[in-house]
C-alpha positions in Angstrom: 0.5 219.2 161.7 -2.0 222.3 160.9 -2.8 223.3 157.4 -3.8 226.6 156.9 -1.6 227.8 159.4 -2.1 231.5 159.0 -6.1 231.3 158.7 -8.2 232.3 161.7 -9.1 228.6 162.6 -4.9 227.2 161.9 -3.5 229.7 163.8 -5.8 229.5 166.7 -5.4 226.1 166.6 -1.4 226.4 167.1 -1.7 228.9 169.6 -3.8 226.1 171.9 -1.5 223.6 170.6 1.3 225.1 172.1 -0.2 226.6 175.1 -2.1 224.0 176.7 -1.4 220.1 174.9 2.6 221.1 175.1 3.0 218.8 172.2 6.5 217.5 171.1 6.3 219.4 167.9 3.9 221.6 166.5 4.0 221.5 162.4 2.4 224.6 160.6 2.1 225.0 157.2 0.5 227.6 154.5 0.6 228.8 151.3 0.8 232.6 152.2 4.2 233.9 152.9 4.3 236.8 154.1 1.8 235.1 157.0 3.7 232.7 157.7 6.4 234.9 158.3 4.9 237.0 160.7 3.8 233.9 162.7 7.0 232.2 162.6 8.3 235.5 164.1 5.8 235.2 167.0 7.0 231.8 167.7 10.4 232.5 167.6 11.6 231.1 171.2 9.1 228.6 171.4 10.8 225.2 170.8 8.5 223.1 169.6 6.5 225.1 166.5 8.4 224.3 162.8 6.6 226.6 160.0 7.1 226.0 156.1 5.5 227.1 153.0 3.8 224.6 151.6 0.5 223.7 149.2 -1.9 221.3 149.9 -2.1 220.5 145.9 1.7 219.2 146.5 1.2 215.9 147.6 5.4 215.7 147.2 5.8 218.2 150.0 3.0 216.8 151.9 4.7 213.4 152.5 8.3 215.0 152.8 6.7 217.6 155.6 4.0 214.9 156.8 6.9 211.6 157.9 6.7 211.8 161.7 3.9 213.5 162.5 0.7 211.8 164.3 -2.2 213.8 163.8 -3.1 216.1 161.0 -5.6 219.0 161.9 -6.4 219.7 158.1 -7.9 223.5 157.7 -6.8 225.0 154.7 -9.1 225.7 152.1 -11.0 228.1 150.0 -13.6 229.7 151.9 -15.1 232.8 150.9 -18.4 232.0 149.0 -18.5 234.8 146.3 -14.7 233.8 145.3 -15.1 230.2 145.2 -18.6 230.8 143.2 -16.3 233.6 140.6 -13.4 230.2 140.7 -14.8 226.8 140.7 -12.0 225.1 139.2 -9.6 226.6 142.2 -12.5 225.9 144.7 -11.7 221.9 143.2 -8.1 221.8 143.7 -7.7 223.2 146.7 -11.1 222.1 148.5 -11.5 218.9 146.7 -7.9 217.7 145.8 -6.4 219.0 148.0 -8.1 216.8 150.6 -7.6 214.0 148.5 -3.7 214.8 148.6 -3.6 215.5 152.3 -5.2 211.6 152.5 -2.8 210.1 150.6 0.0 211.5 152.5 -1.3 210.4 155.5 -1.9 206.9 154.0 2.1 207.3 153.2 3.2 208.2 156.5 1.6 206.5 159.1 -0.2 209.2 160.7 -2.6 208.1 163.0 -5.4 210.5 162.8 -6.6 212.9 160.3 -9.5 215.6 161.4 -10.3 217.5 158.8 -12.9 220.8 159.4 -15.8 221.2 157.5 -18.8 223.6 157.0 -22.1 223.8 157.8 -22.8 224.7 154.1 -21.9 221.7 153.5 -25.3 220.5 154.2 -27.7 220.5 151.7 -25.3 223.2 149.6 -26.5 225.9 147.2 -23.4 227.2 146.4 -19.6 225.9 145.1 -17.9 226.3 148.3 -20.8 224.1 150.4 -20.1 221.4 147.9 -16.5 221.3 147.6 -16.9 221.0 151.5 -19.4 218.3 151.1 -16.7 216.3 148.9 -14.0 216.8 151.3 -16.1 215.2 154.1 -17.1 212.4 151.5 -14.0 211.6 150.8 -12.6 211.5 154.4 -15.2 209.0 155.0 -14.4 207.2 151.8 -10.8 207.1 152.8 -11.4 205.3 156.2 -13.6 202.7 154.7 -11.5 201.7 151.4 -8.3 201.3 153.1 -6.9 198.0 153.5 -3.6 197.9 155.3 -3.9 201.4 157.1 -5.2 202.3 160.5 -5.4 205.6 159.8 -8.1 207.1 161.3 -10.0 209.8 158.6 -12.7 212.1 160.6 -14.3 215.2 159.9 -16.0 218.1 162.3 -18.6 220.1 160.8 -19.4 223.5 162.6 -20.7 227.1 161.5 -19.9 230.9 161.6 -16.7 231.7 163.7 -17.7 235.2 164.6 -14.6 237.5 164.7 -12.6 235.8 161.7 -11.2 237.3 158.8 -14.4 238.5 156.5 -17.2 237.6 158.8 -19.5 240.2 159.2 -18.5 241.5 162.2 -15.4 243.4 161.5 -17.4 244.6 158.7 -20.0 246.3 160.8 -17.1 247.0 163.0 -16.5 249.0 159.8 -19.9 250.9 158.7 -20.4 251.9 162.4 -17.2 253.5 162.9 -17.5 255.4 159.8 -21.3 256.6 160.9 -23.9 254.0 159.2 -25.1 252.6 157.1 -24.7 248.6 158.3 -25.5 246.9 155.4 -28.1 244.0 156.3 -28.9 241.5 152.9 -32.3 240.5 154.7 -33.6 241.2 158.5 -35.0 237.3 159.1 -31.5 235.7 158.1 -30.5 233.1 161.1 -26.8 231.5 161.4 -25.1 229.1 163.8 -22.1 231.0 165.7 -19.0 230.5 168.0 -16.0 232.2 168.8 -12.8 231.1 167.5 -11.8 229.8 171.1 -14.9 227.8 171.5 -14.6 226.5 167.8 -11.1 225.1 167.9 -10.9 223.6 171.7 -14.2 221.8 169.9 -11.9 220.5 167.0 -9.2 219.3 169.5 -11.7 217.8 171.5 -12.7 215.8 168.4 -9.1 214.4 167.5 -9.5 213.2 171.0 -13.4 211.2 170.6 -13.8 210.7 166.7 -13.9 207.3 165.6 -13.4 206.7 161.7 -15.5 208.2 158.4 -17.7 209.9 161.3 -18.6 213.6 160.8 -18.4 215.3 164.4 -21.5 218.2 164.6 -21.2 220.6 167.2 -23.7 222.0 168.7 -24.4 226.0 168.8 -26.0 228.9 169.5 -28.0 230.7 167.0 -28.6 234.6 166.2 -30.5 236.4 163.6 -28.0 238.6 162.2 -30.5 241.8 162.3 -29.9 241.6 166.0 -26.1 241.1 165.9 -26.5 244.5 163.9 -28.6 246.2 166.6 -26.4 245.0 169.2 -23.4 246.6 167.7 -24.7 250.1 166.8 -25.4 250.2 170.5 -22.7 248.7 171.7 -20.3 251.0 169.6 -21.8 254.0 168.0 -21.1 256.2 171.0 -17.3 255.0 171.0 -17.1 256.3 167.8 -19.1 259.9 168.2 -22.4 258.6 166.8 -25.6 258.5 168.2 -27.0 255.0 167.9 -30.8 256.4 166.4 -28.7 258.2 164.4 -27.2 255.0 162.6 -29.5 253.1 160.0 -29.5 249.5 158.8 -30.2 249.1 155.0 -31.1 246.2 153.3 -29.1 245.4 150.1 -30.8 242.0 149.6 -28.9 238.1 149.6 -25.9 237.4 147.2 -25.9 234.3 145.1 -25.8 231.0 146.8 -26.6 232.5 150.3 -29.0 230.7 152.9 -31.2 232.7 155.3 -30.9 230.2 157.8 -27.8 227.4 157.5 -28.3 224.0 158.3 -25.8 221.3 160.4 -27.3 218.4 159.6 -29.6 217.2 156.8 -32.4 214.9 157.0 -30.9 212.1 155.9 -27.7 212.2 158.0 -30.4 212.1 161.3 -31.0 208.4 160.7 -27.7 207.6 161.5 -26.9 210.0 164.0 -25.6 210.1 167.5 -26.3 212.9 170.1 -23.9 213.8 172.7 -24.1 216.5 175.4 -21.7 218.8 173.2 -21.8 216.8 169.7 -23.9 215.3 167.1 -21.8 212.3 165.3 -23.0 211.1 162.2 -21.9 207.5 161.2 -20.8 206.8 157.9 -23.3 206.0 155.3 -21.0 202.5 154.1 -19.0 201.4 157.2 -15.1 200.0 157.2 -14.7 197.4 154.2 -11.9 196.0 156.4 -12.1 196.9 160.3 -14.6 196.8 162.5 -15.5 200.5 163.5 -17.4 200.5 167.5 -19.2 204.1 167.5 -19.9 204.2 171.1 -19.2 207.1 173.4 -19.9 208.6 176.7 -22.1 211.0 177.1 -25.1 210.1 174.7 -27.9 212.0 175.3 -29.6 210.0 172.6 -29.1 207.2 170.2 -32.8 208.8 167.7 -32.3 211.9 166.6 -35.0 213.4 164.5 -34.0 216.9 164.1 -31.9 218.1 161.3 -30.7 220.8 163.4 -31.6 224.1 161.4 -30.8 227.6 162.4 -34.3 228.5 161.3 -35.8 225.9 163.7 -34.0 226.3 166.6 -34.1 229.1 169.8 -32.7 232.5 168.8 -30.0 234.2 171.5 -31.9 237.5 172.8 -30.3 240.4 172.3 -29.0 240.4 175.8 -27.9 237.1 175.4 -25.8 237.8 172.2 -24.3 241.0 173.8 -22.8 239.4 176.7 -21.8 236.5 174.0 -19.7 239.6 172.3 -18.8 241.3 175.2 -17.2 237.8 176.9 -15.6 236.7 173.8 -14.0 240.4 173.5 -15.7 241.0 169.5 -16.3 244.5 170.1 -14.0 247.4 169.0 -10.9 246.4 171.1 -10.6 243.6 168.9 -9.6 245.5 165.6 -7.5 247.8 164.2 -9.3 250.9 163.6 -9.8 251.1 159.8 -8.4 248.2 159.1 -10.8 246.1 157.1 -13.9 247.3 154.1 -16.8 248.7 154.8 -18.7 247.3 152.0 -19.9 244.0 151.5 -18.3 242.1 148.8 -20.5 241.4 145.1 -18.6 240.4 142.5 
């Protein structure tokens, strides 16, 4: 099963599911309808893919749609920082009890393995979405250590910016270049972790396959300053659209509420338990199993100390040749959008 079905990690996450792990069934769910429909309709002949509408605050349907299935790839959730920052109480139901419902359903139906995808603002969070994540993972790793009778493994992958999905910056310089400048920059020395969507979910499947219970799964990635993802673009686009790249400017409109300049995948405290691997940090539960015995060993260690809390402000930047052949390879340039088809402006409340 795949919460969030019609989000830019969900239906990714189908779309490999289908194509390459050939599963028996592939169970999709959402709360947006007209979405789901328009999936649905791409899946039409494929055999194995079952869409409904469903709400992860409806633990009722979650059991009814949940009996059967074996793993649960849980990424439905409020996202957006500003929104969940205008809508605490929403960012709590959905972000909070939702995960809390999608755990108890799991507990109910036997399902063997719950992943459920996290944030890097999770870490150390300044704003209501980062701790609403941080709760979810808490929670996961409450669930595997409190239960008695189940062996339902609860695991959670922590990762950051998914370039290219819906309201990441791209599309939204995408945007302000096509339409001639400016691209709006809220401060020239901000740094973030990035992926691509690919990369990011054959990660998460990769997890199901390695996590051991209450563990958060880090992954490791590159990092940009976003200034240079903004230069990159101008001259990667501005002559596609009949501008002269000089000719474009960058303004700086300053940070919004709750925003990091640099995001963080791991805290300080979390290094004293971790585990690095060649592609993953794990971080043990803080309180193991009450009632199983939990062996967190894995191929591939690179080392069992890890000292750094992994900080996009701390670690090496992409060049700007590195990052446009990043863009260019993962095909985030113009080709990937419908002319016009998302704002221009960056969103303040």
């Amino acid at each position: 099963m795949v919460t969030g079905a019609c989000g830019t990690v969900g239906s990714e996450l189908i779309n490999q599911l289908v194509i390459k792990n050939n599963p028996l069934e592939v169970v999709g769910i959402d709360n947006n309808e007209s979405e789901l429909f328009f999936i649905e309709q791409k899946y039409l002949h494929t055999e194995n893919t079952n869409f409904a509408v469903a709400d992860i605050r409806d633990r009722d349907k979650l059991i009814r749609m949940m009996h059967g299935v074996d793993i649960v790839f849980h990424t439905a959730a409020l996202k957006h920082v500003v929104l969940c920052e205008k809508s605490p109480f929403e960012a709590i139901q959905t972000n909070i009890l939702g995960v809390k419902n999608i755990i108890n359903s799991a507990v109910t139906c036997g399902v063997e393995k719950v992943i459920f995808t996290s944030s890097d603002k999770a870490v150390n969070p300044t704003n209501v979405m980062g701790t609403s994540k941080l709760m979810g993972e808490r929670i996961m790793t409450a669930a595997n250590s409190n239960l008695r009778d189940s062996k339902t493994v609860f695991s959670s992958t922590r990762f950051g910016n998914v370039l290219g999905s819906k309201g990441s910056v791209i599309p939204i310089f995408n945007e302000q270049i096509r339409r001639g400048g400016p691209v709006t920059l809220t401060d020239s020395e901000m740094t973030r972790f990035i992926m691509s969507i690919q990369e990011a979910v054959q990660l998460v499947i990769n997890t199901a396959e390695i996590a051991k219970g209450g563990c958060v799964m880090i992954t490791k990635m590159p990092v940009i300053r976003i200034k240079d993802l903004a230069i990159v673009m101008i001259e990667e686009l501005a002559e596609q659209y009949g501008f002269s790249p000089k000719n474009i400017e960058i303004k700086l409109i300053g940070t919004k509420p709750g925003e990091k300049m640099y995001e963080e995948l791991m805290s300080d405290e979390e290094t004293r338990r971790a585990i690095e691997l060649e592609k993953y940090f794990v971080v043990k539960p803080a309180f193991e199993s009450l009632y199983r015995k939990i062996n967190y060993s894995y191929d591939n260690v690179v080392s069992k100390t890890v000292t750094n809390p992994y900080n996009s402000g701390n670690e090496p930047k992409l060049s700007k040749e590195e990052l446009r052949k990043f863009l260019i390879e993962n095909k985030l340039l113009s080709e990937s959008f419908v002319q016009g088809s998302h704002p221009a402006e960056r969103y303040w409340p």
